[in-house]
C-alpha positions in Angstrom: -111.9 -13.7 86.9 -114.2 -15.8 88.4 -117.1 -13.6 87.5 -115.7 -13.3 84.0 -115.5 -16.5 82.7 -119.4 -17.7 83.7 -120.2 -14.3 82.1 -118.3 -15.0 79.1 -119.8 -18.7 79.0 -123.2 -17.5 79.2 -123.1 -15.0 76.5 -121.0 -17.2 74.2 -123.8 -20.4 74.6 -126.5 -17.4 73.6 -124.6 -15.6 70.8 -123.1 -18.9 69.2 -126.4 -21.1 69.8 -123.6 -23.7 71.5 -124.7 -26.1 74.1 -122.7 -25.0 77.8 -121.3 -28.4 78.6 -119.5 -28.1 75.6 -118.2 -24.6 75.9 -117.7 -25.8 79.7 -115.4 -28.8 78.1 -113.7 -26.3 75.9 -112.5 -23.6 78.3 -111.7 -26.5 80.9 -109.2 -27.8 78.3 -108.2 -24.3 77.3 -107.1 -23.5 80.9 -105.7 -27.2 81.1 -103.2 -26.1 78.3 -102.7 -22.7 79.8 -101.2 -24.0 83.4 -99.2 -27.1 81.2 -97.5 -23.8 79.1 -96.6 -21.3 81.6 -96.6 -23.6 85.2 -95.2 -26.8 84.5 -94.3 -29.1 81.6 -95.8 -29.7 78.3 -95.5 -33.6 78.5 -97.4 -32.9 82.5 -100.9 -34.8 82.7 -102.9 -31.5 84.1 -106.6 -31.3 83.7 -109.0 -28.1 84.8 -112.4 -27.6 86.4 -114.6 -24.6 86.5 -116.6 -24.7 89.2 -120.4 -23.9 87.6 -122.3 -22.4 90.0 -119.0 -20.3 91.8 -116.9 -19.6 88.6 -113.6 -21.0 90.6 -111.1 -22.5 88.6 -109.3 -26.0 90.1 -105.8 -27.8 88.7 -105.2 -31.2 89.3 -102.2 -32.7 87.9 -100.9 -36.0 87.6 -97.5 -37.4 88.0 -95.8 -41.1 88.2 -94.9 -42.6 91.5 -91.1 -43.6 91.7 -88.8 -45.0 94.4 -87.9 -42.3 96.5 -84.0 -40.5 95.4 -85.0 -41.4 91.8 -87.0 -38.3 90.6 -86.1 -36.8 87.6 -88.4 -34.4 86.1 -90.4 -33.2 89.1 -93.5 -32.0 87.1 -93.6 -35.6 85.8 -92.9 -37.5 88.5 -93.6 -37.6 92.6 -91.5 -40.5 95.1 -93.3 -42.8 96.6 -93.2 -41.2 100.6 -94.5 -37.9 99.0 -96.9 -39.6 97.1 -98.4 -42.1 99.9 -98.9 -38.6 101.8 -101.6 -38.2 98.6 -102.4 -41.7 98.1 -101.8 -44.5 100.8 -102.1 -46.9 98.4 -100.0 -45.6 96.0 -96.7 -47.9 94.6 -94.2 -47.9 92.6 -95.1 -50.0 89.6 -93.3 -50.8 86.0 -95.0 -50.3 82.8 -95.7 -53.1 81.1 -96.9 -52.0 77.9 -97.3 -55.7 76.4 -99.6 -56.0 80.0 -101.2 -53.1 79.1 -100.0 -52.1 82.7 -99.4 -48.6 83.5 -97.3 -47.1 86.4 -98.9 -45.9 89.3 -100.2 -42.2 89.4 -101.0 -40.2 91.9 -103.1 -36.7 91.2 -103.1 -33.4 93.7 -104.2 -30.2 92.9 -101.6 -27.6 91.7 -102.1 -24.0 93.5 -100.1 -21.8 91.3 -99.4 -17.9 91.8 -101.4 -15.8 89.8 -102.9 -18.1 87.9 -106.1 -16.5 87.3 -104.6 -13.1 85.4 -102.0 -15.7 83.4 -104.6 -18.1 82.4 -107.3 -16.0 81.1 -104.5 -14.1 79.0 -103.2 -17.6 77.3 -106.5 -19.5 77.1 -108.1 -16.3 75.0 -107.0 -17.7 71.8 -107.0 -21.6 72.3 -110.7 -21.2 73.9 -111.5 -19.2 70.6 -110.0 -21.6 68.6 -112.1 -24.6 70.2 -115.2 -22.7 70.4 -114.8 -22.0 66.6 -114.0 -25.7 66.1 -117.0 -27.0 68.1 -119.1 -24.6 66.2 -118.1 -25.9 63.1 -118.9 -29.8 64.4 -122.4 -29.0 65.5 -123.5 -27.3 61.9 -121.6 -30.2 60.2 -123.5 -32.6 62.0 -127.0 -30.9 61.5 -127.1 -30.1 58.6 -124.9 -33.7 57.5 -128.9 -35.1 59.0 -130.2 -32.5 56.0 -128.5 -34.1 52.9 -131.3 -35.0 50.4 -133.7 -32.6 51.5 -134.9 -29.0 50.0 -134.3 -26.1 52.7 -135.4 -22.7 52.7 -132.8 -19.7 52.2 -132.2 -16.4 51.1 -129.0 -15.4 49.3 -126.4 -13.9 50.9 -123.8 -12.5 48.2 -123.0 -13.2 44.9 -119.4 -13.6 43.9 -119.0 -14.3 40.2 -120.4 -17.2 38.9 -121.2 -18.8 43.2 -124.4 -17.7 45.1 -124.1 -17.9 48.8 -127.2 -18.8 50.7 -128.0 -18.4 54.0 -130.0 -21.3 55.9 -129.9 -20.0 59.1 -127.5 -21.4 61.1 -125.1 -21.5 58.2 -124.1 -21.0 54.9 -124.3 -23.1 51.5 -123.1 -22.7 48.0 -124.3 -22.7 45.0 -122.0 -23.3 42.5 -122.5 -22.2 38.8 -123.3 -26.4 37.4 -125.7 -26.7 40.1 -127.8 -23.6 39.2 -130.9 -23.2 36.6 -129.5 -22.3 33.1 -130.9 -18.7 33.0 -131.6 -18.1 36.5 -130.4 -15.0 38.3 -129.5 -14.3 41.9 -130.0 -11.5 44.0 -129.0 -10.3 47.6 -132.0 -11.3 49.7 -133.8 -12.8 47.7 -135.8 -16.2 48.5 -135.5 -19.5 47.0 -135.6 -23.0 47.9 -131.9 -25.1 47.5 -131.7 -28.9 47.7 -128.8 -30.0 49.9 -126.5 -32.3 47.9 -123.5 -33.0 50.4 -122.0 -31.5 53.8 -118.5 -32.2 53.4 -115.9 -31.0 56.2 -112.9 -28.7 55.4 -110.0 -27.5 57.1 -112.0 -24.0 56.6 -115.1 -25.7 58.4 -118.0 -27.5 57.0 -119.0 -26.8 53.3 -122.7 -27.1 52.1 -123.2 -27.7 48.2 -126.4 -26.7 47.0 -128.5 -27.2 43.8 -131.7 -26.0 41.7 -130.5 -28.4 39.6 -130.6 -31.8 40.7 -133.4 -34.3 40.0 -134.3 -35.1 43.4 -135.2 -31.5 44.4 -138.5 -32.2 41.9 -139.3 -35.2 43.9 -139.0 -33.5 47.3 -140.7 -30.5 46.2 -143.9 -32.6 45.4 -143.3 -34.4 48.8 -143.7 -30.9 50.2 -147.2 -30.4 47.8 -148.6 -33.9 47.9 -149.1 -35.4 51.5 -150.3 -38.7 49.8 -146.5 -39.8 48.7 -146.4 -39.7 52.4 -149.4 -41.8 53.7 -148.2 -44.3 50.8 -151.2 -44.3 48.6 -149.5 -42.4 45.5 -145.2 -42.4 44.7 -142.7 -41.0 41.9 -141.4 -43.8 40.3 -138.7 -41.7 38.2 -137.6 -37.8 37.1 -135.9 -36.8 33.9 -135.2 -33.8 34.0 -133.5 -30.7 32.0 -133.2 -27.8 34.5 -134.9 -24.4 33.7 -137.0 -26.0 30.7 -139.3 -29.4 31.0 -139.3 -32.4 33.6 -141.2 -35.6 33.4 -141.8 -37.4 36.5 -143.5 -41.0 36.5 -146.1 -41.7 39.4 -148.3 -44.7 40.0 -151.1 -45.0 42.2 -150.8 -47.8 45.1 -154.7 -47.5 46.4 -157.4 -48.8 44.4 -159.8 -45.6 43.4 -156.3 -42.9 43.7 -155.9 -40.9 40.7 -151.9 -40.7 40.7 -151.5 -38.2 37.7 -154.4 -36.1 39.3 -153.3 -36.6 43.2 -149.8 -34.4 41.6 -151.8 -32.0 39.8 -153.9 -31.2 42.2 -157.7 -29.3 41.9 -157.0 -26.3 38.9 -153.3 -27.8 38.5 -152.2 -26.1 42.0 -150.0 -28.5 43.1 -148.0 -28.8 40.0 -147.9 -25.1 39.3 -146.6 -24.8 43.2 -143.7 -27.0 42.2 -143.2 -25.4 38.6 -143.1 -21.6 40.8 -140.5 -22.7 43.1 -138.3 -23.8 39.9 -138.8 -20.6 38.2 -141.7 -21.9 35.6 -140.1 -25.0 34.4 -142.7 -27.3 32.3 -143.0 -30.3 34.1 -145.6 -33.7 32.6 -146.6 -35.9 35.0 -147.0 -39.3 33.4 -148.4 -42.7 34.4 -146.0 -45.2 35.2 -147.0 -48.7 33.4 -145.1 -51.9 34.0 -145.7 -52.7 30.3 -142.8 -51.0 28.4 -144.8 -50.0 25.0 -147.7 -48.1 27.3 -144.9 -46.6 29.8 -142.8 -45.5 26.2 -146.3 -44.2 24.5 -147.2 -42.2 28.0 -143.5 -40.8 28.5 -144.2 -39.3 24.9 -147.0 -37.0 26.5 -148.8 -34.7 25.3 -147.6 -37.0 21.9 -150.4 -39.1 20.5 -148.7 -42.3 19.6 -149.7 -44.7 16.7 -147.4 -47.6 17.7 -144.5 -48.6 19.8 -142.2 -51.4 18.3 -139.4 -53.0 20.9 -135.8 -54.2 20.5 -135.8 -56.0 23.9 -131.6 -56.8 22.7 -130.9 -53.3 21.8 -133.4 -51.7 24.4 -134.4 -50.1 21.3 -138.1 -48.4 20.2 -139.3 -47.6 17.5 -142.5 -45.2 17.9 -144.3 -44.2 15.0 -147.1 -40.9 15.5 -149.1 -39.0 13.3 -147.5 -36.7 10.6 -148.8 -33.7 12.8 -147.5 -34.5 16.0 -144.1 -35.7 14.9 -142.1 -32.0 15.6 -144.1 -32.2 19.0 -143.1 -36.2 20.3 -139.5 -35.1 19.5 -139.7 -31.2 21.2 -137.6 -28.6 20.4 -133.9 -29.7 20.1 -135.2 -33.3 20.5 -136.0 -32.4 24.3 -139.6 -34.1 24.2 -138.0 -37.5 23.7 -134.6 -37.3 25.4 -136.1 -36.7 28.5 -139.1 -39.6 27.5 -135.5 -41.7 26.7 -134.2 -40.7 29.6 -137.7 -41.8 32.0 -137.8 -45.0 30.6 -134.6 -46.1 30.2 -135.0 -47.1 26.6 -133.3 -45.9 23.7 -136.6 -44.2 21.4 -136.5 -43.3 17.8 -139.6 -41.8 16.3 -140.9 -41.8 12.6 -144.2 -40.5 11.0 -147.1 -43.1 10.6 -147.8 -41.8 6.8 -144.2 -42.8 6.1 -145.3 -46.4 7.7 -148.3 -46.2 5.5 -146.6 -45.3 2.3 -143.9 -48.4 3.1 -147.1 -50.5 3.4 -148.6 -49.3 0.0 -145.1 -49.8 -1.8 -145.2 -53.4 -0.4 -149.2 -53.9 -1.3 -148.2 -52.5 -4.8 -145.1 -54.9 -5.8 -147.2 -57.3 -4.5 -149.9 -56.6 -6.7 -147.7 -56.2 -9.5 -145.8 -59.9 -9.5 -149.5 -61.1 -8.7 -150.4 -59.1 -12.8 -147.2 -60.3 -14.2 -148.1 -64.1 -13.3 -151.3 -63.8 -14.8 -149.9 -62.0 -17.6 -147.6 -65.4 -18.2 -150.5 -67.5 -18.0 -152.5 -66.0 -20.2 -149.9 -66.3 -22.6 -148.9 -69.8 -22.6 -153.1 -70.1 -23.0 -152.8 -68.1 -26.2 -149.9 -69.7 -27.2 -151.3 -73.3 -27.2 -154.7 -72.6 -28.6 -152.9 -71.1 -31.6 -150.6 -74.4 -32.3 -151.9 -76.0 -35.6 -150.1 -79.8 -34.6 -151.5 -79.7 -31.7 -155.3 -79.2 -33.5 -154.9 -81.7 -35.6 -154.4 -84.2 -33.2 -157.1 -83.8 -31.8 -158.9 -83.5 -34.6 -158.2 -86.9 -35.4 
């Protein structure tokens, strides 16, 4: 048995990547709950130890000190002359639970008869059980430390709508409203997932993943662009529309840093790096600006823009472009400036600048008009008093 159990240690720590104090903790527990089940009470205080280096197996089990002729339950409890034969300073002692006083203790170790054959038969399942449980604990916790970050996987199985990748050490999924619209999934193949949340589960932990969400743009250019990391260049804000076009607003924060051409990178490499691991998707990189017409106008991009006009009550603005650019500022489907509404956080109608024109020609011409039809009344009174005879006379005279 002895051998058996540091072999079985050994090879569990390599197969299951587990650290051996733990699986050490976990079989001592196990074989704890063994000798409490077969040997002695299941309300006994019993604890094991596995010798490391010899693969022996200790009991020790603890039991309350009473005055002697008063022992009920003799796996619970020891009298005082046996236990002062363990313990000379052992007493009988009251619990005093509003004290926080215990009663006195004494531990020994338990020898029992064929332990080693009984124990290894009842611990098989419960040291299973723990193993699978602290298993479980150590993915949860390392890949909890990996929320917010992109990983690299390769997909498992499909099953309906739900790709399973593997990440190594475990498994995420990927459920059907965190995939690209469009995208298709394969056995084996490679892809990068963003991790969204490690939640645990009475089946063990569950890993959502995304090629979806926002933030697996920005991490993506982290990956491509070592400047967001030494500070000199940062993503202000993503709007995106998975599987089709994102915008993402950078700023420069070193004087003589292109931001929009730190992303891009020499030939567009970086970008298009970012766009392949998303399976093509379009994405603008636009200047930030602090002033909201230049930040609107920008956002807009590849969009020449006239004019911006603001609502600062309604959040509202009104951009006016040339006649040939307006089916391109507001993209197919109104994509262009839903994701440029989305950036800025304004609310962005756009209208032609010939149709501003024309309003502004309307206005010139009424305006014109009243100015004729004064002058045409004037005129008129003239010709109407140079033709009165009275009033010729009078001044004849």
């Amino acid at each position: 048995m002895q051998t058996n159990f540091l072999a079985a240690i050994n090879l569990i720590a390599e197969e299951k990547n587990l650290p051996r104090d733990i699986i050490i903790e976990t079989v001592q527990a196990a074989l704890a709950a063994a000798y409490k089940k077969d040997y002695s009470d299941k309300d006994q205080e019993a604890r094991a130890e596995l010798d490391e280096e010899t693969g022996e197996v200790h009991i020790y089990e603890s039991k309350v000190v009473v005055p002697d002729g008063e022992v009920e339950n003799e796996f619970l409890q020891i009298s005082l002359t046996d236990a002062k034969k363990i313990d000379k300073k052992a007493v009988v002692r009251a619990a005093d639970l509003e004290n926080e006083i215990e009663p006195y203790m004494v531990e020994m170790e338990a020898h029992p008869e064929d332990f080693g054959r009984v124990a290894a038969q009842t611990a098989k399942q419960v040291i299973i059980q723990r193993l699978r449980e602290a298993e479980r604990e150590i993915v949860f916790t390392e890949y909890k430390d990996k929320e917010g970050l992109v990983l690299n996987g390769s997909v498992q199985r499909v099953e309906g709508s739900m790709a399973y990748v593997d990440l190594g050490k475990a498994t995420g999924v990927l459920f059907a409203s965190e995939q690209i619209p469009g995208e298709r999934y394969y056995t084996g193949q490679r892809l990068k997932v963003y991790v969204v949340r490690v939640e645990q589960t009475a089946r063990g932990p569950q890993i959502v993943l995304s090629r979806a969400h926002s933030s697996m743009v920005k991490h993506l250019f982290e990956l491509e662009v070592p400047e967001i990391e030494a500070g000199s260049v940062e993503i202000v804000g993503i709007a995106r529309e998975a599987g089709i076009r994102s915008k993402v607003a950078v700023q420069s924060n070193a004087a003589g840093v292109d931001a929009v051409g730190t992303f891009v990178g020499g030939r567009g490499s970086r970008v298009q790096a970012v766009m392949s691991d998303l399976g093509e998707e379009k994405i603008d990189i636009i200047p930030y600006a602090d002033d909201a017409e230049t930040f609107i106008a920008n956002a807009l991009s590849p969009t020449k823009v006239v004019s911006v006009t603001l609502n600062e009550t309604d959040k509202k603005a009104v951009v006016r472009v040339p006649e040939d650019q307006l089916s391109l500022a507001i993209g197919k489907q109104g994509q262009n400036v839903r994701l440029a509404a989305k950036l800025t956080g304004w609310n962005i109608d756009i209208i032609s600048a010939d149709e501003s024109r024309i309003e502004a020609a309307e206005a010139a011409a009424a305006a014109d008009d009243k100015a004729d039809l004064e002058s045409s009344l004037i005129d008129a009174i003239n010709s109407q008093a140079d033709a009165d005879p009275t009033s010729g006379h009078a001044s004849n005279e």
